[in-house]
C-alpha positions in Angstrom: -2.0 -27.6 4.2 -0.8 -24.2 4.7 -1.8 -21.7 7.7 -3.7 -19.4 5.6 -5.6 -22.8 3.8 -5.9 -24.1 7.6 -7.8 -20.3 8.8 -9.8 -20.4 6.5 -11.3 -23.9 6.5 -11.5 -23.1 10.8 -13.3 -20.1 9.8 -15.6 -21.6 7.8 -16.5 -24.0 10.3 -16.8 -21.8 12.7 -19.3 -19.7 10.8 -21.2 -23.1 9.8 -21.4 -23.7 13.6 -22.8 -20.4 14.3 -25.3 -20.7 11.8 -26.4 -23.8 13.0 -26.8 -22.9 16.1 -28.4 -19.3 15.2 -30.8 -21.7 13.1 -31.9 -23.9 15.9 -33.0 -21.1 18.0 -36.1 -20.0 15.2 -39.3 -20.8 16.5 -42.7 -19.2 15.6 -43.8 -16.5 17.6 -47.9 -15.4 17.5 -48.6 -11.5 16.9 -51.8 -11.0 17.1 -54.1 -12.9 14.5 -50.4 -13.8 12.9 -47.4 -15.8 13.4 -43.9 -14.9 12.7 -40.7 -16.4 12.7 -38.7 -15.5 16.5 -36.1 -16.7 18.3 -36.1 -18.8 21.4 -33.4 -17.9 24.4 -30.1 -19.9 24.4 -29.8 -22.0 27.0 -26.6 -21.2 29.4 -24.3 -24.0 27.8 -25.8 -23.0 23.9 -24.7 -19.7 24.9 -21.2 -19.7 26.2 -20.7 -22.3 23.1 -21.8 -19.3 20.8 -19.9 -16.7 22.6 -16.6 -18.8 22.5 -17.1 -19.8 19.3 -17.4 -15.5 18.2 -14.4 -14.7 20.3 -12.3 -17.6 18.4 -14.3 -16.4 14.9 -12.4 -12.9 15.9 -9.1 -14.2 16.8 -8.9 -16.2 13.5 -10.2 -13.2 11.4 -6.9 -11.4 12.7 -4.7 -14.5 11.9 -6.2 -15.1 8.9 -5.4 -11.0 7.6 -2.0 -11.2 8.9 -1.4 -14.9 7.6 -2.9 -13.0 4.1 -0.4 -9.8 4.0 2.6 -12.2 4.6 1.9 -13.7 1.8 1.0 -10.9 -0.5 4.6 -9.4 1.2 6.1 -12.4 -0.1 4.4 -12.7 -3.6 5.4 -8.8 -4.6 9.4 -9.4 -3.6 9.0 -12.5 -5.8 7.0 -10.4 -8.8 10.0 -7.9 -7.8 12.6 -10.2 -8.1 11.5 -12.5 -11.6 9.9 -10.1 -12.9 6.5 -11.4 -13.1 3.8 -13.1 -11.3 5.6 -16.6 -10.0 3.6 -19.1 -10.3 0.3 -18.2 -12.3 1.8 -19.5 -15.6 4.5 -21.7 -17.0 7.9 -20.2 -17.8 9.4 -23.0 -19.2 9.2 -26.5 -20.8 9.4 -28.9 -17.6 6.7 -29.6 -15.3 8.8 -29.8 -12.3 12.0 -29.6 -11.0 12.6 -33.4 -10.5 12.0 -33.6 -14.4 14.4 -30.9 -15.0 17.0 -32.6 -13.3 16.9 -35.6 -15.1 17.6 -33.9 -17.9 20.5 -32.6 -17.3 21.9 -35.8 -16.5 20.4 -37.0 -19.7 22.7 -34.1 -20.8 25.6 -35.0 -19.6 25.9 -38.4 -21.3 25.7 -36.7 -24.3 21.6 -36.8 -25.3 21.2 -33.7 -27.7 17.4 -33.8 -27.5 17.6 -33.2 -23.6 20.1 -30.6 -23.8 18.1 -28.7 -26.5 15.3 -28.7 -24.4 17.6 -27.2 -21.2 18.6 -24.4 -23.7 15.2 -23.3 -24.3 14.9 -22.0 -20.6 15.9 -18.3 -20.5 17.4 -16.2 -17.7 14.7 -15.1 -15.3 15.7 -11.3 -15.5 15.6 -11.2 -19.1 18.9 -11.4 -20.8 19.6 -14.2 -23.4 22.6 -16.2 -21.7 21.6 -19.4 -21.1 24.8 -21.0 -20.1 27.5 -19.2 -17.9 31.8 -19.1 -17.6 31.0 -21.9 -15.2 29.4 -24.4 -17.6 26.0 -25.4 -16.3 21.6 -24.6 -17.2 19.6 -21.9 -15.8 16.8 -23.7 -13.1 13.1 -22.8 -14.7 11.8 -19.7 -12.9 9.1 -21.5 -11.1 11.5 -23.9 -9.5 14.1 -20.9 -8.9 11.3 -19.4 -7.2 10.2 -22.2 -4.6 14.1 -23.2 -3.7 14.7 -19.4 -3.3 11.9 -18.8 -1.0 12.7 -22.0 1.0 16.0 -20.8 1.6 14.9 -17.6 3.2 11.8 -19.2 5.1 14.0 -21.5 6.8 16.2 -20.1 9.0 16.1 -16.8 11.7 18.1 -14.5 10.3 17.9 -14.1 6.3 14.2 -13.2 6.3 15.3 -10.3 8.7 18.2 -8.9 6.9 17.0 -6.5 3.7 17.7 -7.8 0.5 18.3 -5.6 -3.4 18.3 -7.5 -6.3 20.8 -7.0 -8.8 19.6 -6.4 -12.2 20.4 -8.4 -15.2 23.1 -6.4 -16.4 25.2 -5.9 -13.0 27.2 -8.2 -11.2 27.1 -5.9 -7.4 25.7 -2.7 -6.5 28.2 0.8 -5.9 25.6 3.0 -3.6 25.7 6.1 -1.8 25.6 6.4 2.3 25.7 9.8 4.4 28.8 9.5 6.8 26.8 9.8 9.5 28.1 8.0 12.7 28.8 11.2 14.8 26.3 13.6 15.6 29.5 16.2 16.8 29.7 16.5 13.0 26.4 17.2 12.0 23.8 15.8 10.3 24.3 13.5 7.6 28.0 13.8 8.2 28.3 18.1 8.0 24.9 19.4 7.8 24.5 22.1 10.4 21.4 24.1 11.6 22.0 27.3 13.5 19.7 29.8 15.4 19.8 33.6 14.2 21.7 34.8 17.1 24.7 32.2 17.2 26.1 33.8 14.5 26.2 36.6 12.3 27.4 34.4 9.6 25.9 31.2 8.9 28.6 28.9 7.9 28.5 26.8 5.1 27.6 22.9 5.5 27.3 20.0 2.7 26.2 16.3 3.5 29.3 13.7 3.4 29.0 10.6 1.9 30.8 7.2 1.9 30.2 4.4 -0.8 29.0 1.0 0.0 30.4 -1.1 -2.6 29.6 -4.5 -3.1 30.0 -7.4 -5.1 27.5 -10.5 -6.0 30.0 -13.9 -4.3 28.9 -17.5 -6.0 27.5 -20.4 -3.3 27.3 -23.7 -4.4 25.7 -26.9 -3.1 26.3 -30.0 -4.0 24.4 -33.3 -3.9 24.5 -36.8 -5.4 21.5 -38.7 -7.4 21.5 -43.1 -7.8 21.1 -44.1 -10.8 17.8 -45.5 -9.3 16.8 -41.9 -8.3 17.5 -40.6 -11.9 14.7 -42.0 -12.7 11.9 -41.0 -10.6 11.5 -37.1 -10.8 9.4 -36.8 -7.8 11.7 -38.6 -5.3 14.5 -36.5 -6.6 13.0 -32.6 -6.6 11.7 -34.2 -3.3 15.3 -34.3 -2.1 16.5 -31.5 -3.7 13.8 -29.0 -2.5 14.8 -30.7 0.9 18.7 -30.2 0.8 19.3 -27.7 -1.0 17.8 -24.9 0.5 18.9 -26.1 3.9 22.2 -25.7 2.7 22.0 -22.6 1.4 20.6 -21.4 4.2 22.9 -22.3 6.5 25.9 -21.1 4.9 24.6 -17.9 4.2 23.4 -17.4 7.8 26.7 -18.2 9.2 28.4 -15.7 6.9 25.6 -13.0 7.9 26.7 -13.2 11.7 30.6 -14.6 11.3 31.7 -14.3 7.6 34.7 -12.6 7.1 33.9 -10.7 3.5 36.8 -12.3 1.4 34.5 -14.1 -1.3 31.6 -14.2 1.1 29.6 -12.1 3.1 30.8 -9.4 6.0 29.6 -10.5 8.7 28.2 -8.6 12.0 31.5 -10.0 14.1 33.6 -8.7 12.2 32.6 -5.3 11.1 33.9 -2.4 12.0 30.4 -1.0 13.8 30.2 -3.8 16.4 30.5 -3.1 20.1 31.7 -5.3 22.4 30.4 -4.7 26.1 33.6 -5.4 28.6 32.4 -8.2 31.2 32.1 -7.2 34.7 34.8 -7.3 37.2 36.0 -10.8 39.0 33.0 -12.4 36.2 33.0 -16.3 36.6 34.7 -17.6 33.5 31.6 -19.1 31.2 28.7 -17.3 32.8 26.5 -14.1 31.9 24.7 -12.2 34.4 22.1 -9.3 34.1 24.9 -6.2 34.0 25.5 -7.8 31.4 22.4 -8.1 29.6 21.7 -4.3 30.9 24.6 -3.2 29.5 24.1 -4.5 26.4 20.4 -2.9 25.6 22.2 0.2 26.5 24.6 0.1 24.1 22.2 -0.8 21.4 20.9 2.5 19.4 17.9 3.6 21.0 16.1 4.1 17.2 17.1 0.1 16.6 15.6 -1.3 20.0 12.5 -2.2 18.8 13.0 -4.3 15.9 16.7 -5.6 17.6 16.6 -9.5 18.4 19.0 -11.2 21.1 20.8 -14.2 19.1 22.0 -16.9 21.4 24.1 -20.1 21.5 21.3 -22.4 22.8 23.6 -23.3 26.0 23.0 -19.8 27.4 19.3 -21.1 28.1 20.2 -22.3 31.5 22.0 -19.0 33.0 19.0 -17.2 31.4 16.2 -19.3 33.4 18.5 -19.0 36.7 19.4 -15.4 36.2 18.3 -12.9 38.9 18.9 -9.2 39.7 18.9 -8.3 43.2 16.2 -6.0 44.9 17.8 -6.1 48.5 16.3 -9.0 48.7 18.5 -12.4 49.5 16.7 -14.1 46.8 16.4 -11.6 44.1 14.3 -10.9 41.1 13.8 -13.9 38.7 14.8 -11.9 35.0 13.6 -14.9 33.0 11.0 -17.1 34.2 7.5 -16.7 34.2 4.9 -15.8 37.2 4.1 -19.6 37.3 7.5 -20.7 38.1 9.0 -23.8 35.6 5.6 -25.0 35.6 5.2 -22.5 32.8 6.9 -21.9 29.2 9.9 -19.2 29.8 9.2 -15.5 28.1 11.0 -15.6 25.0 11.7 -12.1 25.4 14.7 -9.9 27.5 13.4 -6.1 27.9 10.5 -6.9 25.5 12.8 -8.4 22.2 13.0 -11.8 21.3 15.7 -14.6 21.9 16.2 -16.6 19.3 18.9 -19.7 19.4 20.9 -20.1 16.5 24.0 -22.4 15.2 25.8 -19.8 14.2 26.6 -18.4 17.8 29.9 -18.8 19.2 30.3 -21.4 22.5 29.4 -20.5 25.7 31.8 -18.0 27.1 32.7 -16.7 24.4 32.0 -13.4 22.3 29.6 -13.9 20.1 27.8 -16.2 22.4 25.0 -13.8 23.1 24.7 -10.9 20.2 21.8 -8.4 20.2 21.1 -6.9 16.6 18.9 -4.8 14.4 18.9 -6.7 11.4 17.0 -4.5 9.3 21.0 -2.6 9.9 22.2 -5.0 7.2 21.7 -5.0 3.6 22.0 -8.2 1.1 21.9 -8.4 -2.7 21.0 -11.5 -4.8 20.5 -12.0 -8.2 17.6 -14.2 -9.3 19.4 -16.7 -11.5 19.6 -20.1 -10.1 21.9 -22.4 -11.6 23.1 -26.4 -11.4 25.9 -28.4 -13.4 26.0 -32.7 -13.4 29.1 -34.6 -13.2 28.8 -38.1 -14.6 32.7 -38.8 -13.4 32.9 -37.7 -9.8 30.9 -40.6 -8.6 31.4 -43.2 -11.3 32.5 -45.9 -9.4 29.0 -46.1 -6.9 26.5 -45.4 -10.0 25.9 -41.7 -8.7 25.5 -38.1 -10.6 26.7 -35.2 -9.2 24.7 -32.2 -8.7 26.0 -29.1 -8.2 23.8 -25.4 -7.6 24.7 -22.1 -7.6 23.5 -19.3 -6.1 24.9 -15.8 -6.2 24.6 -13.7 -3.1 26.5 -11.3 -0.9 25.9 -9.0 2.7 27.5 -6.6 4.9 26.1 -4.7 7.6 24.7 -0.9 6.5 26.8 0.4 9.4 30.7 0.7 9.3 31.6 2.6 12.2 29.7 3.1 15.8 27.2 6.1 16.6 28.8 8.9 18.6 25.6 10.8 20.1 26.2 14.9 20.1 26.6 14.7 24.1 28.9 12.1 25.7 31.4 10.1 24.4 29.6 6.2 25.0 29.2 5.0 21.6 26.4 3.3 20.0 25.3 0.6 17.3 23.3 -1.7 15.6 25.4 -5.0 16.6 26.6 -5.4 20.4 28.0 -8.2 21.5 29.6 -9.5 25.2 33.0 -9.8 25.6 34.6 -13.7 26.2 34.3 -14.5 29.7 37.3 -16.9 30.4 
């Protein structure tokens, strides 16, 4: 069951239980020659029952709306991305992935009937290429739509990033961005305002612009199907749906934080925006302290701060929970734990954003080890079509078909150059990281 099926079934117990209770309180009340229907008093127990069951009746009305939007979020960039409704009618002649599959092993022995009906799937943007340069069959749109999905619900970082679909016709996306990283400039990288008395002359200014130019890259996943599992169609979509999504998602992750933008995507470690705060003088190889945390929230842009998100490798955890910053005090300030001491769960947050451990972070005492982002700072662009190709030959020998999906997909960060602010020369950006400690 999914959270918004799980709300509402608590809500609706909820407001059974109410009822109930509201119910057992009637009683008949004389007025005058008549009765009428009254209400009895709660006893104390009845009544802090009913008054914790409205509070929690409240809290799941807010879960519930949120839970609600999300999804309606998530159903319009699907509508946006297939171009319809996903979902609320079939798009194809298969019932389900698993059967799909099967036929296009069917396929590759050579059964005409199976790959007849493969051909009758159509692209999901609306073009009429059914097969590609690679060799392989378009996935039916409501299967594209649930590995898709599951790809970006997976992980931390893809649902963060934004994401343009490519249209049918285009294979990237050439788009206009102001030059805009130094305010000494102007605005929107030359446009200047001026009061009446600075000048007798006010002096011409244009916008500048650079191009962000980018390019859809192919990423592929392959798995392997028994002969045994050819021929149940639920085991195998249940595998698939499992796999392959996982896979995608963790290759495309990695590339988001370390790819290196030669037939993948840029990645925030390597682009040219990227700060790297120095560590502190005489630092312990391996450790992080709190200048350095404070020194990194400085350096992120103040406009980013509130959607930015520390990214750590998950050994950091302990310097986190044991990290102090001194008050005069011999002890000092505990930066990470909770009023309770260990007793309690740590805050998940450092100056009010979230830490998040990831896979893709570097080792401890290294940079890239602790990053703190503004992911909405980097732009991805997909095109819908999913597609998968069968070997028959690469496993003969064990009885096994290969599989093999592709996605295309590419990223780079929005930013290509640090902000310099109109006063001072300290630098700013999107993606800061620390400097190895070794």
């Amino acid at each position: 069951m999914n959270k918004v099926a799980e709300l509402r079934q608590r809500r609706a117990t909820l407001l059974k239980s109410l009822q109930e209770r509201h119910n057992a309180t009637k009683t008949k009340v004389k007025d005058g020659e008549k009765e009428r229907d009254g209400f009895r008093a709660m006893a104390d127990e009845e009544r802090n029952a009913h008054e914790g069951e409205l509070r929690e009746l409240e809290t799941v009305k807010i879960e519930l709306e949120a839970e609600e939007r999300s999804e309606q979020i998530k159903r319009e960039d699907l509508k946006l991305q297939f171009g319809r409704e996903v979902g609320t009618e079939a798009g194809g002649p298969y019932r389900s992935l698993g059967e799909q599959m099967i036929d296009v092993a069917q396929a590759a022995y050579g059964k005409g009937e199976a790959r007849a009906k493969l051909l009758e799937v159509r692209a999901p943007l609306g073009s009429n290429e059914t097969i590609d340069s690679d060799g392989g069959y378009l996935v039916q749109k409501e299967f594209i739509a649930g590995l898709v999905e599951r790809t970006y619900s997976l992980g931390q970082i893809l649902p963060r990033v934004q994401t343009i679909n490519v249209g049918a016709n285009a294979n990237g996306i050439l788009m206009n961005g102001f030059d805009d990283n130094n305010l000494s400039n102007g605005v929107m990288g030359g446009i200047f305002a001026y009061w009446d008395q600075e000048a007798g002359t006010v002096a011409s200014s244009k916008p500048k612009f650079r191009q962000i130019d980018m390019k859809l890259q192919k990423i592929r996943a392959l798995c392997y199907a028994t002969d045994e599992l050819l021929e149940d169609s639920t085991a195998l979509q249940s595998i698939i749906n499992a796999g392959v999504p996982k896979a995608f998602q963790l290759k495309i992750e990695n590339s988001i934080i370390n790819g290196t933008g030669a037939g993948q995507c840029l990645g925030i470690m390597n682009c040219g925006a990227k700060i790297t705060v120095p560590k502190e003088s005489g630092q312990v190889a391996g450790t992080i302290n709190f200048l350095n945390i404070l020194k990194m929230y400085n350096r992120m842009m103040s406009d980013n701060r509130s959607s930015g998100v520390w990214f750590i490798n998950q050994a950091i955890e302990p310097s986190l929970m044991t990290m102090v910053f001194s008050t005069g005090a011999s002890s000092g300030v505990p930066v990470w734990m909770p009023a309770g001491g260990i007793s309690g769960l740590p805050f998940a947050t450092l100056f009010g954003r979230p830490i998040i451990p990831t896979m893709y972070n570097a080792a401890l005492g290294t940079e890239g080890d602790i990053i703190f982002a503004d992911l909405n700072q980097y732009l991805s662009i997909t095109k819908g079509g999913l597609q998968y190709a069968t070997s028959i030959h690469v496993q003969f020998l064990t009885g096994e078909t290969a599989f093999r999906f592709t996605y295309r997909i590419n990223g780079q960060p929005l930013w290509d150059l640090p902000f310099t602010p109109l006063q001072g020369d300290q630098t700013y950006s999107p993606y800061v990281t620390l400097a190895t400690r070794a």
